[in-house]
VOKEFI-819452 format. One record per residue (C-alpha): residue in three letters; x, y, z. Coordinates in steps of 0.1 Angstrom, whole numbers, padded with zeros to 4 digits, always signed. Each point is the difference from the previous one (the first is absolute). Layout:
<pts>
AlaXYZ...
</pts>
This chain:
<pts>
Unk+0000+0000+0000Unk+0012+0033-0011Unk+0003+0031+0026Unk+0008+0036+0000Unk+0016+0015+0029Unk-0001+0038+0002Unk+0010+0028+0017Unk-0011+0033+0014Unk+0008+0028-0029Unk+0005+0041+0014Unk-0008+0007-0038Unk+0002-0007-0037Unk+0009+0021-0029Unk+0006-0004-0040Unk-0015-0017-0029Unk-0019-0032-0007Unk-0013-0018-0033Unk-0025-0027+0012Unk-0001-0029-0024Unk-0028+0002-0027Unk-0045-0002+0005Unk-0008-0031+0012Unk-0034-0001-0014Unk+0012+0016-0036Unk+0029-0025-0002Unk-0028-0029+0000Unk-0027+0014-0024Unk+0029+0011-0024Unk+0009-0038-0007Unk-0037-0014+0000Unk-0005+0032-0023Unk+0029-0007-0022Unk-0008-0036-0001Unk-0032+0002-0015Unk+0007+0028-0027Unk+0013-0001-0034Unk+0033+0009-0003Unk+0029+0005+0024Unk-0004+0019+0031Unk+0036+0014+0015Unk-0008+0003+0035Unk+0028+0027+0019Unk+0007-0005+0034Unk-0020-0025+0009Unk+0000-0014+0041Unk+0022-0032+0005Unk-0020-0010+0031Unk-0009-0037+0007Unk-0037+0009-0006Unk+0003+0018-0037Unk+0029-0030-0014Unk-0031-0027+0008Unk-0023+0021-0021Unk+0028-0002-0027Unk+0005-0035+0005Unk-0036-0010-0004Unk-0003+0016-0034Unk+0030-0015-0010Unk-0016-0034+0005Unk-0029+0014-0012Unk+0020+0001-0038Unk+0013+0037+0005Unk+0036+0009-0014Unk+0011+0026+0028Unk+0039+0007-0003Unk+0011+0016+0033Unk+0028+0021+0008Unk+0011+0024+0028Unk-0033+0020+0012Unk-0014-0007-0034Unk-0023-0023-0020Unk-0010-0010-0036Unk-0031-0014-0002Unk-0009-0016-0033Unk-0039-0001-0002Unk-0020-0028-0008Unk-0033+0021-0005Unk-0032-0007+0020Unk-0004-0033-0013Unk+0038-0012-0004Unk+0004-0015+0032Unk+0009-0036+0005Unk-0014-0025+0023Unk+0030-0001+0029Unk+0013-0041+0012Unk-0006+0000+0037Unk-0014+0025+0023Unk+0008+0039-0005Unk+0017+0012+0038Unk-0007+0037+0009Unk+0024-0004+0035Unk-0013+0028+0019Unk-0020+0022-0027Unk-0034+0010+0004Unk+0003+0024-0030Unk+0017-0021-0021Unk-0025-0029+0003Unk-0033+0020+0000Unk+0010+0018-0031Unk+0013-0034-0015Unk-0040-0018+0009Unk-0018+0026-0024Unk+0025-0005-0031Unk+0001-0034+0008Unk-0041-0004+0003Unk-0002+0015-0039Unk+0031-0031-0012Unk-0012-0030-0013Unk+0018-0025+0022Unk-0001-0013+0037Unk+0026+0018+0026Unk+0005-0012+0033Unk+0012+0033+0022Unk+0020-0004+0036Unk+0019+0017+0021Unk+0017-0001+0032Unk-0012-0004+0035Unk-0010+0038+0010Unk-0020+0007-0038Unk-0018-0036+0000Unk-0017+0020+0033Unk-0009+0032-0019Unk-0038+0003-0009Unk+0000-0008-0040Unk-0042+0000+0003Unk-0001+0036-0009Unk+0018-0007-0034Unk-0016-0039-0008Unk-0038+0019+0002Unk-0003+0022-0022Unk+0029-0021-0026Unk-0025-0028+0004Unk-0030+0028-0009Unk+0021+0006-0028Unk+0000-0038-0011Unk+0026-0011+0016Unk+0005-0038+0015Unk+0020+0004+0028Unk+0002-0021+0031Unk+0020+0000+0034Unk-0002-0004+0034Unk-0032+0009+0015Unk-0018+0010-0028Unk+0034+0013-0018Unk+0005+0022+0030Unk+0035-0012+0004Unk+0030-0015-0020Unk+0007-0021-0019Unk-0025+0011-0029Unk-0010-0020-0027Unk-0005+0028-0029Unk-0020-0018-0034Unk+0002+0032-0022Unk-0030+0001-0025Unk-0017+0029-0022Unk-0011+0023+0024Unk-0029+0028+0006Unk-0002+0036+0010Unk-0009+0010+0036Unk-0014+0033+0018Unk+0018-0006+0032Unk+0000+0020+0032Unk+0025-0010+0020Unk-0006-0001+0038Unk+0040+0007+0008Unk+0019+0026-0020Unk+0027-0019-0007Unk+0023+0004-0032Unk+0006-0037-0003Unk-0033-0011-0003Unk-0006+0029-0026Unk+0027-0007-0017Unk-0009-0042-0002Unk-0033+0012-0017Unk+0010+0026-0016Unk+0028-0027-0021Unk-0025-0025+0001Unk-0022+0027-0019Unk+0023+0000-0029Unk-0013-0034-0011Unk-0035+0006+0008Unk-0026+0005-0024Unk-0018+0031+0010Unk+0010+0030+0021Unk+0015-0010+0032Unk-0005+0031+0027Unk+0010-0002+0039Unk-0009+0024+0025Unk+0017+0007+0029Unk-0012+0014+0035Unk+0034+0021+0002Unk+0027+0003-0027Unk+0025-0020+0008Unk+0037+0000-0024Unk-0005+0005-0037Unk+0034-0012-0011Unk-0019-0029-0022Unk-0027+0029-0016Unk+0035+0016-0014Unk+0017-0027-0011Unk-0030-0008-0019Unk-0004+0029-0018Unk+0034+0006-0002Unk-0001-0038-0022Unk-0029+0010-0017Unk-0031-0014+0017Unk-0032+0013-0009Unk-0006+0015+0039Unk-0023+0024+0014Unk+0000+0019+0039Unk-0029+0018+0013Unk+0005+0006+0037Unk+0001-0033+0025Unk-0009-0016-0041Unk+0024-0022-0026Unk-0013-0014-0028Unk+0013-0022-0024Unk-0001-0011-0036Unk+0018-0025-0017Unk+0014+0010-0032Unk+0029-0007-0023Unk+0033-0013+0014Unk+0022+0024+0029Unk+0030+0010-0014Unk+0035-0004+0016Unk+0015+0037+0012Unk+0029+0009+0024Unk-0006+0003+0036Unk+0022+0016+0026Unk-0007-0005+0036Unk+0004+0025+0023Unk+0009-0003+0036Unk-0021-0018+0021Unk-0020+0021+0026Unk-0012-0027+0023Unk+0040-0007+0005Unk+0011+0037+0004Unk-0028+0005+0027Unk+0026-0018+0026Unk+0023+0028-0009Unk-0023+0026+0001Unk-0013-0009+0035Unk+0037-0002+0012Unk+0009+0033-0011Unk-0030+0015+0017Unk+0004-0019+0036Unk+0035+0001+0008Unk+0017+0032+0003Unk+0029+0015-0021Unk-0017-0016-0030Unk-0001+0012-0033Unk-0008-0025-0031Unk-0002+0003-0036Unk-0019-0026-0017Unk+0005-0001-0033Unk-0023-0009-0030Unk-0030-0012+0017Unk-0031-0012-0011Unk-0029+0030+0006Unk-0029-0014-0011Unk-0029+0015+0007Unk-0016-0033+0015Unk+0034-0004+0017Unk+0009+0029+0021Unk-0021-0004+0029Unk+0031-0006+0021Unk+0012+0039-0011Unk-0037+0013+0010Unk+0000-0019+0031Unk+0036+0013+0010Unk-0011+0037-0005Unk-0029-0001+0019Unk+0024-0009+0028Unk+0018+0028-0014Unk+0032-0017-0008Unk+0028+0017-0019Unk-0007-0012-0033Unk+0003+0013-0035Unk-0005-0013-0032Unk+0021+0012-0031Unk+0014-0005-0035Unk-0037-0013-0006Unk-0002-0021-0039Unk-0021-0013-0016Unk+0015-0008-0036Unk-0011-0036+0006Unk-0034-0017+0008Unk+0007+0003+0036Unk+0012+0032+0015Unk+0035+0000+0028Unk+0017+0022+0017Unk+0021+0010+0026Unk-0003-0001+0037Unk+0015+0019+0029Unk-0011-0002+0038Unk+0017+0016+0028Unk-0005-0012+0037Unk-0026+0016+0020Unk-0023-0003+0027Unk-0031-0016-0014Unk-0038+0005+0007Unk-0023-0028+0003Unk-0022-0016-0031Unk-0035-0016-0008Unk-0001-0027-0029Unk-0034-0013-0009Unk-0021-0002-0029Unk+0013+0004-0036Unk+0036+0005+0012Unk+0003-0035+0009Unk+0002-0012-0033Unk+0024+0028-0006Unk+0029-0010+0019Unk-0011-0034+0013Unk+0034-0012+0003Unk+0012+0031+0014Unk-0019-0005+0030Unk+0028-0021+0018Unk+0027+0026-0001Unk-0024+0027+0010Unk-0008-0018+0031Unk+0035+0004+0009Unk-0006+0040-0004Unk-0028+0000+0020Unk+0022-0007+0030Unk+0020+0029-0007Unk-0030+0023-0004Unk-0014+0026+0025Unk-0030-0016+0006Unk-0023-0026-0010Unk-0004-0017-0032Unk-0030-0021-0015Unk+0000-0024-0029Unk-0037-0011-0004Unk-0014-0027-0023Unk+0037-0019-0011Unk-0015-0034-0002Unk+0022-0005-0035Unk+0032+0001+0021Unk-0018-0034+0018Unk+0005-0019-0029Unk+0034+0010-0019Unk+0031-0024+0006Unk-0011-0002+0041Unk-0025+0019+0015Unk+0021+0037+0004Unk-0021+0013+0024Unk+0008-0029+0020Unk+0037+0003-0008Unk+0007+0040+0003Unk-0023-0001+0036Unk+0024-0034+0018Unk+0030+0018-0014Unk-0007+0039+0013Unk-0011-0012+0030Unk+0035-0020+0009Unk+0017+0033-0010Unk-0020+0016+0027Unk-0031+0019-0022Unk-0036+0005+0010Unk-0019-0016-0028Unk-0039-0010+0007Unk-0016-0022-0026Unk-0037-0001-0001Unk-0016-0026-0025Unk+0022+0017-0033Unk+0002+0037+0017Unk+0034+0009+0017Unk+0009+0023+0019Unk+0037+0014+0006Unk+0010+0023+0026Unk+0035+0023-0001Unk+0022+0011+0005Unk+0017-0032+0015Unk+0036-0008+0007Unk+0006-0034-0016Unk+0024-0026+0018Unk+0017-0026-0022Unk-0014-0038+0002Unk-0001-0030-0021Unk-0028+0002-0023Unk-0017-0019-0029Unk-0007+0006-0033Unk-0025-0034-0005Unk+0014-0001-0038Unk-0016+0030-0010Unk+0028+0026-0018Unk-0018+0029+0007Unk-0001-0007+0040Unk+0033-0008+0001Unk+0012+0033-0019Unk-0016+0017+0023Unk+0006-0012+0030Unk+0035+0007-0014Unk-0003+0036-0001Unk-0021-0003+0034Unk+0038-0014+0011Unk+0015+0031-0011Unk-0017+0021+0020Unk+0000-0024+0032Unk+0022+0004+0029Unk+0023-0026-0001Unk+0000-0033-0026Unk-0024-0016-0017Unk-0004-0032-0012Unk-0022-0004-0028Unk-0006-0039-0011Unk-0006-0018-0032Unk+0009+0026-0022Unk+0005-0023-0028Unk-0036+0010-0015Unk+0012+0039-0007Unk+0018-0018-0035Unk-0040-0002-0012Unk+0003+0037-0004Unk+0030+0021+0008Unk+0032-0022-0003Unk+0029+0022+0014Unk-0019+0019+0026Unk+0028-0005+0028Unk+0022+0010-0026Unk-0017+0030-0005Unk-0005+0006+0038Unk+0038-0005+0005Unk+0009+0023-0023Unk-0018+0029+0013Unk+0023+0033+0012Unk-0003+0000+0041
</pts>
């Protein structure tokens, strides 16, 4: 079992490029996969969770020539894809998997889909419904609730779905499944969660329309292969924006991140505790807009997260916790039953793990509530194999009196391989 041990830090100054968007990284090779043409992908995320999305349509009959932070995906078209020998392993990959379901449910062929301990626990009921609405045979576990799925992919039918969750995976696992659909295929959400698949789609061509919480699609001729570069990934630089604002003498540059719009909830939520922060160098010559980030240390007010912003920085949440202990006062996330069913239940996780560093954290059903300022003590604490926990109980170490032991770190490779790295490199 992998550990962390850390230190205490009096402050932190200089730059940092966070590896590439996790979520951008996976739709770029199911994208590319099922274009015409080939589609150069520029720095795209090594982590263990993207490389078993490439690996899956590589046994899926996809040519994708890889080389340092880049791909070349060599398109099959929507119905190229080849029937794969043996079961297709997502490891740890929600995203990759759901996505995979609703291109898979449209190919003519049988799949089996698995993956490792922690996803064959995630909910896959609120993908299997409305795919098997769509025409879909699928079966699983309790009703296809749970890995392994048996995917039979057939001609499939349009749907007017209103989802119950906002959730970009189960939009985006339609929305795919759409493009072999006869009909127009249209999801509504309750909130807008990410749009990075809307873009992508457009960006390749899709026939795609948005109106409000609204996307509606309409199969049409082939996508066509284009060039994608990735920006930064904003869920990753969060752990150094949080740093920079709780411990003092810090000052960090974050360069080229991801700021879309359905992203920067983490930004909005920082300035309403009226963190240092500016954005700058803002571009947007590609389909999704980056830029830079700066944030300075400062005393930090208190939050409220609820309602629409959930969906807007849902994996955020974890590192914010660790925020709230530094904040003059009392913060509130309301309604975050999502983070129940990621890679472990994160409430669950963040609340244990404060609480041996010393923090006041109430949980009531899927309310918490966190009470700072708090001086944190250094403890041995757990990140129950999810990658997000353990980075931020990491930077919870930084700003704990003392050393911390973070354990099983292992499962921050699904993400952000070279985090430590990045941590240890940091000016002091």
């Amino acid at each position: 079992m992998e550990k962390v041990i850390i230190k205490k830090l009096k402050g932190i100054t200089g730059q940092v490029v966070v590896p590439a968007d996790k979520s951008i990284s996976h739709r770029s090779v199911i994208l590319g996969a099922i274009s015409r043409g080939r589609t150069e992908i520029h720095n795209f995320l090594e982590s263990e969770d993207c490389l078993w999305t490439v690996d899956v349509f590589k046994r899926l009959g996809v040519e994708i020539e890889t080389a340092k932070l880049s791909l070349i995906v060599k398109g099959r078209g929507l119905r190229g894809l080849k029937k794969a020998a043996g079961a297709l392993y997502f490891g740890n990959s929600g995203t990759g998997l759901r996505l995979t379901a609703g291109v898979l449910s449209g190919s003519p062929f049988v799949s089996i889909l698995t993956g490792d301990d922690s996803l064959s626990k995630r909910p896959m009921k609120r993908i299997t419904m409305p795919l098997r609405q769509m025409g879909a045979v699928i079966a699983g576990k309790e009703d296809a609730d749970y890995l392994p799925l048996e995917v039979k992919g057939r001609g499939l039918r349009a749907i007017d779905y209103q989802s119950p969750i906002a959730s970009a995976q189960v939009k985006s696992s339609i929305l795919l499944a759409g493009l072999y659909a006869e009909g127009t295929t249209t999801i509504t959400e309750p909130f807008k969660s990410r749009d990075h698949t809307e873009r992508m789609l457009s960006r390749f061509g899709a026939d795609l329309k948005v109106e409000g919480l609204s996307i509606s699609l309409r199969p049409g001729p082939e996508l066509a292969a284009d060039k994608v570069e990735i920006p930064s990934d904003i869920s990753s630089a969060s752990f150094f924006m949080v740093a920079a604002a709780i411990l003092k003498n810090a000052e960090l540059c974050l360069k080229g991140v991801g700021v879309n719009p359905t992203r920067i909830g983490i930004i909005e939520i920082l300035k309403a505790m009226q963190a240092d922060i500016q954005v700058t160098n803002i571009s947007s010559d590609s389909f999704e807009p980056q830029a830079d980030i700066i944030v300075k240390s400062k005393g930090l007010k208190p939050f409220k997260i609820d309602g629409n912003l959930i969906p807007r920085l849902i994996d955020e949440i974890p590192v914010l916790m660790v925020a709230a202990t530094q904040a003059d006062g009392e913060s509130i996330i309301k309604d975050a039953a999502e983070l129940r069913v990621k890679e472990t239940d994160r409430i669950n996780s963040m609340v244990r793990g404060l609480r041996k560093l010393g923090a006041s954290v109430n949980v009531t059903g899927n309310d918490v509530i966190i009470k700072g300022p708090t001086v944190l003590k250094g403890n041995v604490v757990s990140s129950f194999g999810d990658h997000r926990t353990a980075m931020s109980m990491i930077i919870a170490g930084l700003a704990a009196e003392g050393e911390t032991t973070v354990l099983d770190t292992a499962c921050i490779k699904t993400s952000f391989p070279g985090f430590m790295e990045v941590i240890f490199k940091l000016k002091r």
